[in-house]
N, C-alpha and C positions, 0 to 999 in steps of 0.2 A: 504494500500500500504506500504511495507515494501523500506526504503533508506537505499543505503548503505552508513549511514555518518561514517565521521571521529570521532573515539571516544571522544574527547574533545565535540566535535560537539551534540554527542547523550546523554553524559553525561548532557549538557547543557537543552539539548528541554526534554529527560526524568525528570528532575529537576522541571523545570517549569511546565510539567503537572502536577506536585504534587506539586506547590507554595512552593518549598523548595527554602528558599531564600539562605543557608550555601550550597544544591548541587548542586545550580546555580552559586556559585561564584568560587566554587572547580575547573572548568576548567579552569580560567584567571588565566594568570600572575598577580605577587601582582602590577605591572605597567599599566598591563592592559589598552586601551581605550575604552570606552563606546561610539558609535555616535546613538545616537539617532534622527532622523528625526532633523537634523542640529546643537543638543546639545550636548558641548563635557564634559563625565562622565571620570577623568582619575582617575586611582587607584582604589582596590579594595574597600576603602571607602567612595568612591564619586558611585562607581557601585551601591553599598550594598543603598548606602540610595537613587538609582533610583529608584530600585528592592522592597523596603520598600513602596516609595511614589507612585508610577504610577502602578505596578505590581501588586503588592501583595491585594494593595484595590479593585480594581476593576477586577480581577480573571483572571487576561490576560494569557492565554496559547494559544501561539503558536506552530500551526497542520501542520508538512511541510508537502509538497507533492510532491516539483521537488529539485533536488539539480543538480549543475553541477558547474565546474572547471572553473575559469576566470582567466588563469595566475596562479599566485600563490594562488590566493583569494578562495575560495569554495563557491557559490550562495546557499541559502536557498531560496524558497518560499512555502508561504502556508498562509491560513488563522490562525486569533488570534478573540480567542473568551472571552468573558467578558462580565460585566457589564460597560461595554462603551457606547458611542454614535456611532453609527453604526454599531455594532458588527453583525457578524465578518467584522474584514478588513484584504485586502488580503494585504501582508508585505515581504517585499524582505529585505535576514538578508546577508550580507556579512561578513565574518568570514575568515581571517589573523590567521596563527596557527603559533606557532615557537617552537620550542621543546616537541610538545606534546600537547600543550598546547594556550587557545585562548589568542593571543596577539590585535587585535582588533575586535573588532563587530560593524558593521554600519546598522542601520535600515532605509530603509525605507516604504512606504505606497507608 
């Protein structure tokens, strides 16, 4: 299924299927927020060492498959597959864009 995301957006999920942790970070503002299932990552160097510690070890790529518009916001879902416990889980990514570019990402499960 082809989406039609926002490019910050496709930059992002293209990234991560390839555990490129520098073309996952390439769409955030260097401000950026990270919310990950209730923990908050600000700044690209609190991202970068999420991306390092939770990501990148255990091979999580997230496969969207619905996206749609909430307000300002743009909804991601789809499953994230890995070497995790229960993989895949299916993951709703909310993504806040401002000038081109991801200003926050909120996950959750």
């Amino acid at each position: 299924m082809s989406l039609n995301l926002p490019k910050p957006i496709a930059d992002y999920v293209e990234a991560n299927a390839r555990l490129d942790i520098d073309g996952m970070l390439q769409p955030f503002l260097p401000d950026a927020r990270f919310i990950d299932n209730g923990k908050h990552f600000e700044g690209q160097v609190a991202i970068r060492q999420l991306f390092e510690e939770e990501v990148i070890p255990v091979k999580a790529i997230f496969t969207p498959d619905t996206v749609r518009a909430d307000g300002a916001d743009i909804i991601v879902e789809g499953p994230a597959h890995g070497d995790f416990p229960g993989s895949p889980l299916r993951f709703t990514y909310r993504f806040t864009l401002v000038n081109g570019a991801i200003r926050t990402l909120e996950t959750t499960i």
